[in-house]
N, C-alpha and C positions, 0 to 999 in steps of 0.2 A: 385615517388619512392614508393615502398609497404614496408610498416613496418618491421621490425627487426622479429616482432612476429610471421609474418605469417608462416615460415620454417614451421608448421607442417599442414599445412590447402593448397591447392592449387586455381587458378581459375576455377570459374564455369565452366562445359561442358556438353554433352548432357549424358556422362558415370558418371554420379554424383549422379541419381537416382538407380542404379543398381548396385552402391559400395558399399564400409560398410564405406565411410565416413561419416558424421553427418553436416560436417562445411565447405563452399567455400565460396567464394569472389568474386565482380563481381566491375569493375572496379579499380583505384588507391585511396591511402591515408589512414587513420585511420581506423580500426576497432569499432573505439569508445569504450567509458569503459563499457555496456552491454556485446557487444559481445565481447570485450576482458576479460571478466569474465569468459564466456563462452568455450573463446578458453583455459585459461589457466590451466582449470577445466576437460576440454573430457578426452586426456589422463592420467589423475591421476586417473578419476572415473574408469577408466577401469581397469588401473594397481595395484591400491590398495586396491580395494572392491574382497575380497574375495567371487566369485560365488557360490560355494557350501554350502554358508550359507544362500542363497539366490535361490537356484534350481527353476525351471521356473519362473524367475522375470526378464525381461529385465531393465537391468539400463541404459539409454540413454539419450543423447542431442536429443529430437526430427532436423530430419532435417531443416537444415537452411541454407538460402543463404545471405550475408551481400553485400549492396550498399554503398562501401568506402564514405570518405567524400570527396572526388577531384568531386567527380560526384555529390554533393551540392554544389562546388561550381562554378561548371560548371552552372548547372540548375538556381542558383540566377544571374550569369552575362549576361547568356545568355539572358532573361526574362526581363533585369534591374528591379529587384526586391527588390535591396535593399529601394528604397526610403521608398516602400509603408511600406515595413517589419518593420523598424524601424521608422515608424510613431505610430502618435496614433491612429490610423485605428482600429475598431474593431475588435475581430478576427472575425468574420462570413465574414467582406469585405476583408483581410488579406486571411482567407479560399479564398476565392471564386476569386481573385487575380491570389492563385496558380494555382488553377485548370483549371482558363483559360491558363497557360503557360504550355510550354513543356521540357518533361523532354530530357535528353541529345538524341543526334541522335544515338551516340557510343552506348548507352546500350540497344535501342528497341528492337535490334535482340533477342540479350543474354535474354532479359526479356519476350519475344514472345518463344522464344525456353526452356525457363525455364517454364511458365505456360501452355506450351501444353504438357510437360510432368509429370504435376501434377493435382492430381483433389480431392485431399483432401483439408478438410477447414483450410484456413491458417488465420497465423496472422499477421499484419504486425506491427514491435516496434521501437522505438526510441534507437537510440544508439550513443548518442551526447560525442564530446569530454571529457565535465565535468558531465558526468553522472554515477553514481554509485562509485566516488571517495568516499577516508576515510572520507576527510574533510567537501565537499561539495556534499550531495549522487543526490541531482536533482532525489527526489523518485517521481514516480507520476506526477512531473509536465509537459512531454511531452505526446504526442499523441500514443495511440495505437487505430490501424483499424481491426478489422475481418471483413473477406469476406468468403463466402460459398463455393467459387471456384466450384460450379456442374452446371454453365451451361453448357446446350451442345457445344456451339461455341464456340473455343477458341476466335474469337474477343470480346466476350462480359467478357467471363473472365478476358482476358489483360486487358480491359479498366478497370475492377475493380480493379485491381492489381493495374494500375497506379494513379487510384482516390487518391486508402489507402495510395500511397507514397508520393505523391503531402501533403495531408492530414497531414500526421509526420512531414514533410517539413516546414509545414505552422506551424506548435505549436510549433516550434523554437522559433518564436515572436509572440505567445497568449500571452495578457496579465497576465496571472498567470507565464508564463517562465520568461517575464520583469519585473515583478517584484518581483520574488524570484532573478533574479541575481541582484537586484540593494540592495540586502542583503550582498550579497558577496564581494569578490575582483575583481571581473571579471566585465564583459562587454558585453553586448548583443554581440555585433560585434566580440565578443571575438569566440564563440560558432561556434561549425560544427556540422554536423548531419549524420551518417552513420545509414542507415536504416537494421532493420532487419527483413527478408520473413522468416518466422516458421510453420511448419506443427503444428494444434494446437492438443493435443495431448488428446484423447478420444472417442468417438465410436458415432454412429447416431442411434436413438429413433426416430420413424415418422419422424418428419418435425425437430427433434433438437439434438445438436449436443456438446456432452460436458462429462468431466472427472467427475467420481465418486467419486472423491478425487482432490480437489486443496485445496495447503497447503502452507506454509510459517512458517519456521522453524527460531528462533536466538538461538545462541550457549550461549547468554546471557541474564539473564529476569532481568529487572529492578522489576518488579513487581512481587517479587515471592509470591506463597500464601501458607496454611498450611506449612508443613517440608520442602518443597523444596527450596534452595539455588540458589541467581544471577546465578552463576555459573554452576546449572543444566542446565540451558536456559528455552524455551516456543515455543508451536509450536499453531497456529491455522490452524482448518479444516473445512472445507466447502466442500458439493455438488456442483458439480458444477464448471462453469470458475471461476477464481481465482478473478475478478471483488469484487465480496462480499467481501474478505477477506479486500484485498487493497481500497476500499473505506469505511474501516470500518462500516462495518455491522456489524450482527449477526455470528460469527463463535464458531464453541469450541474450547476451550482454556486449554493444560494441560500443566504440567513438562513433560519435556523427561522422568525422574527416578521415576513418580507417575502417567506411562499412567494409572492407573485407578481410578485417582481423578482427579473430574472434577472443574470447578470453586466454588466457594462457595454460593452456590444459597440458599436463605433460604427455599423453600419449593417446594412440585413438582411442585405446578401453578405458583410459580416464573419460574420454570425449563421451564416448557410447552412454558412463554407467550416469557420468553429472549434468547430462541435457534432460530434457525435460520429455517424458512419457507418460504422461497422462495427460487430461485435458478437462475444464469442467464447460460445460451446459447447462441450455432451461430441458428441463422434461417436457416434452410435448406429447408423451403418452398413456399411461394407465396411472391415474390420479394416486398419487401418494398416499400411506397413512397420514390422517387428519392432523397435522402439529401448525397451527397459526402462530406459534414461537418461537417455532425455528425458523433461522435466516436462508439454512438450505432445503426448507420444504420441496418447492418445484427445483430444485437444481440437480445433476447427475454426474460424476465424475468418470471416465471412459480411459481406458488405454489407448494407444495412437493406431493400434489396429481399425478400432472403429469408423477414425477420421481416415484412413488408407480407403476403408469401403465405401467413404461417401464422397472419395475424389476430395477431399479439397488438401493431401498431404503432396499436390506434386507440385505446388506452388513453392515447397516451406522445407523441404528436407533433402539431406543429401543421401547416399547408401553408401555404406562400407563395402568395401571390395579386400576380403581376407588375404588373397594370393598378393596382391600386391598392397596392401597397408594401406590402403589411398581412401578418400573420400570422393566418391562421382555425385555429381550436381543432378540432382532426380532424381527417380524413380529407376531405376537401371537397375536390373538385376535381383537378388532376394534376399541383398544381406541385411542387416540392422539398419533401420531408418533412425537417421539424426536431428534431430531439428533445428538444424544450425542456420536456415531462412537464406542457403545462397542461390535460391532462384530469385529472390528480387533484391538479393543485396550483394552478390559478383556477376551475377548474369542479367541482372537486369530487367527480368522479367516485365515488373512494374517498378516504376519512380520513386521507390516508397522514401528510401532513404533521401532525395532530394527532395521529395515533399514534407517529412520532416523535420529538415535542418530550415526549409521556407516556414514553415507553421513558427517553427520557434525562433527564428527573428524576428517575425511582426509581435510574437505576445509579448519579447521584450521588449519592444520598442513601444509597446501599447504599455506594459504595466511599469516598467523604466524602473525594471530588477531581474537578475536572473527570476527563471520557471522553472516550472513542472506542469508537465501536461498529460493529459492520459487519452488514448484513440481509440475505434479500430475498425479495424480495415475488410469491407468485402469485393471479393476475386472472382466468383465462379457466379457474375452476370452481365449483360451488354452493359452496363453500367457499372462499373466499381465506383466506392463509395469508403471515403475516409471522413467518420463519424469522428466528430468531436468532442468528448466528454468531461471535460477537467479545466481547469488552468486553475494553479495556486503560483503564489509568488516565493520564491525560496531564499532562506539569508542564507547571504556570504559573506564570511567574516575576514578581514584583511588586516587587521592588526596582527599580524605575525609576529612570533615571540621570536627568539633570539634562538639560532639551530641548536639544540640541543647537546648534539655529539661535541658541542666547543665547549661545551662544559662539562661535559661527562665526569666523575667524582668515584673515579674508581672504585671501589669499596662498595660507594655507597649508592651503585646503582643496585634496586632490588629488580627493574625493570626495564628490556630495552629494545626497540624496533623502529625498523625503517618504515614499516606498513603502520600508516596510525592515521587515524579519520579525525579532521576537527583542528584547532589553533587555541594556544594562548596557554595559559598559567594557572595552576589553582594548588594550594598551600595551604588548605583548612581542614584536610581529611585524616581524619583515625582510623575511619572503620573500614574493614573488608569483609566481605560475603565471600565466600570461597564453596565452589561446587568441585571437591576432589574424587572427580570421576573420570579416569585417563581415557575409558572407553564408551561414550555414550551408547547408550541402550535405548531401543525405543520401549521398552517395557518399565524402564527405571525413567527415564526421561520427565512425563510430567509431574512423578513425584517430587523430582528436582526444582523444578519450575514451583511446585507448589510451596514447597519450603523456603526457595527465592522471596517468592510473594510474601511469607510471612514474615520472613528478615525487614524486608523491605519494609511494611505497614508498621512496624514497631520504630523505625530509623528512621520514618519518614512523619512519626508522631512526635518523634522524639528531637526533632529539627535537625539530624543528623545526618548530612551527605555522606557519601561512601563509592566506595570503590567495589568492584565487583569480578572475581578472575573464574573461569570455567574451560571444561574442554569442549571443543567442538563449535559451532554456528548455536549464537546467540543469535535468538528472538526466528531462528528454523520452522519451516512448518512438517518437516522431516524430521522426527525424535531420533531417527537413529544417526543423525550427523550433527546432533549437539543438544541445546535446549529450547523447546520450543518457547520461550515465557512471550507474551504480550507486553507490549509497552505497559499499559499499566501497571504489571504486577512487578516493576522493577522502576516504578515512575520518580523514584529519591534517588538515582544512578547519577553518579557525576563523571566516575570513568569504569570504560567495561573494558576488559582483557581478555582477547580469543586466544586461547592456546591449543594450536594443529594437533589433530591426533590422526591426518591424514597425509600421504605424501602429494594430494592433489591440492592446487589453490585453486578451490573455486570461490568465482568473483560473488562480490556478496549483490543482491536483486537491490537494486540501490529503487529500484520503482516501488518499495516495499513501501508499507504505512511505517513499519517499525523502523527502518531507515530515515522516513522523512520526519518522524519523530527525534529521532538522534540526533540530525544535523539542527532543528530548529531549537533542541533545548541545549545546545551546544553543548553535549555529550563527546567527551576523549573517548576514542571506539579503537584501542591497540588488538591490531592482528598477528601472532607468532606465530607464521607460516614455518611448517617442517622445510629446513636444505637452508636457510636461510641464517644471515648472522643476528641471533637475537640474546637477549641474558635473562633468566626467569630465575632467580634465587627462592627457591622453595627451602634450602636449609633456614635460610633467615626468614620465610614465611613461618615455620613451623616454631621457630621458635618466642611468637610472639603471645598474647595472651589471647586463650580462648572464652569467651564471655556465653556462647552455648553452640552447642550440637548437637543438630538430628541428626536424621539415618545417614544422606548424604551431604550433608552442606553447613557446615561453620559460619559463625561468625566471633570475625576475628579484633581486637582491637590493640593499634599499634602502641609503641611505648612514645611515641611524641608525633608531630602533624610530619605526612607524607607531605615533595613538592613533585610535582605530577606538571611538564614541559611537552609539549605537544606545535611542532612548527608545521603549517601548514603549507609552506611552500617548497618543502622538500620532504614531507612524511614522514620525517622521524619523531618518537617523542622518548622520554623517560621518564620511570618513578624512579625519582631517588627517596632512600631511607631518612628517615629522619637525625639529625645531628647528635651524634652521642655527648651527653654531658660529664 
């Protein structure tokens, strides 16, 4: 039977390209919580965004076709694939599993007759049962595939379409999905998969193929900075596919109410070294070596020289001007380009920042909770075009504990900072993972990460929350400004401790998965920024008991339960020591 929801969406046909629909379906079952974000989102964008404040801007769901979940689970019976799925199989042998099986007979036609009528680069995404809920959002942790879609054969096309499906299919049970659900309520076995095929939304430069603007908007900032309030929210932007954003890189980070304050960077060559200089893309050119397992097959990663050559850096960056310190708005002159975004966020160029702050009071007031949204945006055609790709719904938690700093316990703070992510109380933790590396190294870095993982997988067997202190940017996709780990491999974290090893505070990509992970499992995220009043007692760290130690990384277990205070409406929090008897 097909969902209750679908009444405004039909089944795919060959008149679906030449409609002004956005959204069909191709076989029975779930829409999954992706595209039912998606769907419940089209019609409101269209009837509530006032156009004439907006005159040639297309607001749109790029097109998309959704593969229900009855046709997952056709394709695992069919295949007998459960054994291998939920074994402890690698994913790479897991990968390579699916791709020898076949997908159902029922939808080859439908899926042959859908890709010989398309030949823009698509995307292919996950769109699982428990994905993108309030409670449990599953950010990041499944599989997205782009493909180019511009061979000339439609057979070599299909086949690529079918690799990228197979491919989402498979990261049902990658190990990062098993063990993010063995956090939850749920149950591998529990999980379905409804795929989503998406035009991906952006224009082609030579050989690459990508939006001038990908963005991710929440209607809520844990992290506000100067004047602006939780309740303005935070948006980050990046050149480029939206990849950078969501594996926290490099993106710019403002308030909705202050697009023209930017992070709090101490000086320009802070500005210069911590904005964003690269960019990812689809490959539109000389076919890759063959890997259908990897997620960045067709994708290419570029310096911003490149985007300089194809025109689209003079919407998006400022230049440094050496003789006088300054930042000029464009393309002026030959110094270091910035990608600080103030041609349409002080100059005005395009409405972007008012189209955004509009996007995100209709989804609140549609989903009747703070969001998160993800976009993006093309510039260089008579038509621009802000693509819609996302809405999740995000908790916020308003039980406020009692400020911290009125209880401070002299002595017995081992822990203390004004910068702290998250609200409330918790008084059940022993244990500490400790990564005593002052200086992150990208050479030492995922070792780090890997040891994390295996602290964690024994602590989080062992029903044991914990606490976690390192230096540098936790959950990085840069090893050399801290650690890079994935949610999962840290998914029994109850409070994490970033300790500065930089004099710069960059602002953390709050658009990230690994972010939107933190806040929904209400993870304490304490920042000790350098210049700042903070208290980090490592004499009384050391002298706790060590239970083992790799190369780099302890774990630690205290002499009685840590209480760990965390106020959310002022960002302080504290670990006080436990009570001596």
């Amino acid at each position: 039977m097909v969902d209750f929801i679908f009444k405004d969406i039909s089944s795919f046909d060959e008149d679906f390209f030449e409609s002004d629909r956005s959204i069909s379906f191709i076989g029975t079952g779930s829409l999954g919580g992706k595209a039912s974000g998606l769907v419940s989102i089209s019609d409101i964008l269209r009837s509530e965004i006032n156009t004439s404040d907006f005159q040639s801007i297309e607001i749109c769901i790029p097109k998309m076709v959704v593969i229900l979940t009855d046709v997952f689970d056709s394709f695992m019976q069919e295949n007998n694939l459960y054994e291998t799925a939920l074994s402890d199989a690698s994913d790479d042998m897991i990968a390579l599993s699916f791709q020898k099986a076949n997908l159902p007979f029922r939808i080859l036609g439908v899926l042959r007759t859908f890709i010989s009528g398309i030949h823009s680069p698509l995307a292919i995404r996950s769109s699982s049962l428990l994905e993108d809920s309030l409670s449990m959002p599953f950010a990041g942790i499944y599989g997205t595939k782009m493909t180019p879609n511009n061979q000339h054969d439609v057979d070599t096309r299909f086949r690529k379409l079918t690799e990228a499906i197979k491919y989402v299919y498979a990261s049902t049970y990658f190990r990062a999905a098993k063990d993010y659900i063995h956090t939850t309520k749920y149950k591998t076995e529990d999980e379905k998969m409804a795929v989503i095929i998406q035009e991906i939304a952006g224009s082609r430069y030579e050989d690459r193929f990508y939006p001038e603007i990908s963005g991710v908007a929440r209607s809520y900032n844990y992290y506000p900075t100067g004047h602006s309030k939780p309740e303005d929210g935070v948006v980050n932007l990046a050149l480029g596919l939206g990849k950078t954003i969501v594996d926290g890189g490099f993106s710019w980070s403002y308030s909705p109410e202050y697009p023209k304050s930017g992070p709090p960077f101490n000086s320009s060559d802070d500005m210069i070294k911590n904005t964003q200089t690269e960019f990812w893309a689809v490959n539109m050119g000389a076919p890759p070596e063959y890997d259908p397992v990897s997620e960045t097959e067709y994708m290419v990663q570029k310096n911003l020289s490149y985007a300089e050559e194809d025109g689209t850096l003079r919407h998006l960056v400022s230049t440094y001007d050496v003789d006088s310190d300054r930042f000029w708005t464009g393309l002026s002159g030959n110094g270091p380009r910035v990608l600080n975004f103030a041609p349409v966020l002080v100059a005005e160029s395009f409405p972007l920042n008012k189209l955004i702050k509009t996007v995100l009071h209709v989804c609140e007031n549609a989903v009747k909770s703070p969001v998160e949204i993800e976009f993006a945006v093309t510039l260089s055609h008579d038509v621009q075009r802000f693509g819609f790709l996302q809405l999740r719904p995000v908790r916020v938690f308003e039980d406020a504990t009692d400020n911290p700093a009125e209880e401070a316990a002299g002595d017995r703070i081992f822990i203390s900072s004004g910068t702290v992510l998250g609200n409330g109380m918790i008084d059940n933790i022993t244990d500490i993972v400790y990564a005593d590396i002052p200086n992150p190294d990208a050479k030492i870095s995922y070792q780090v990460a890997s040891e994390v993982e295996m602290f964690n997988r024994k602590l989080v067997n062992e029903n044991r929350p914990y606490l976690m202190i390192g230096y540098g940017r936790w959950g990085t996709s840069d090893p050399a400004a801290g650690i890079p780990v994935r949610w999962q491999q840290i998914s029994g974290v109850k409070v994490i401790v970033e300790v500065s090893v930089r004099s710069a505070n960059v602002e953390m990509s709050q658009g990230s998965h690994f972010f939107h992970n933190l806040t929904s499992f209400r993870v304490i995220y304490f920042s000790l920024p350098a210049g700042t009043e903070i208290i980090f007692d490592r004499c009384w760290l050391s002298n706790q008991i060590v239970v083992e130690e790799m190369k780099y990384t302890k774990h630690i277990r205290t002499k009685g339960k840590l209480l760990i205070k965390a106020d959310g409406r002022t960002g302080r929090g504290e670990v006080l020591k436990p009570i001596e008897k």
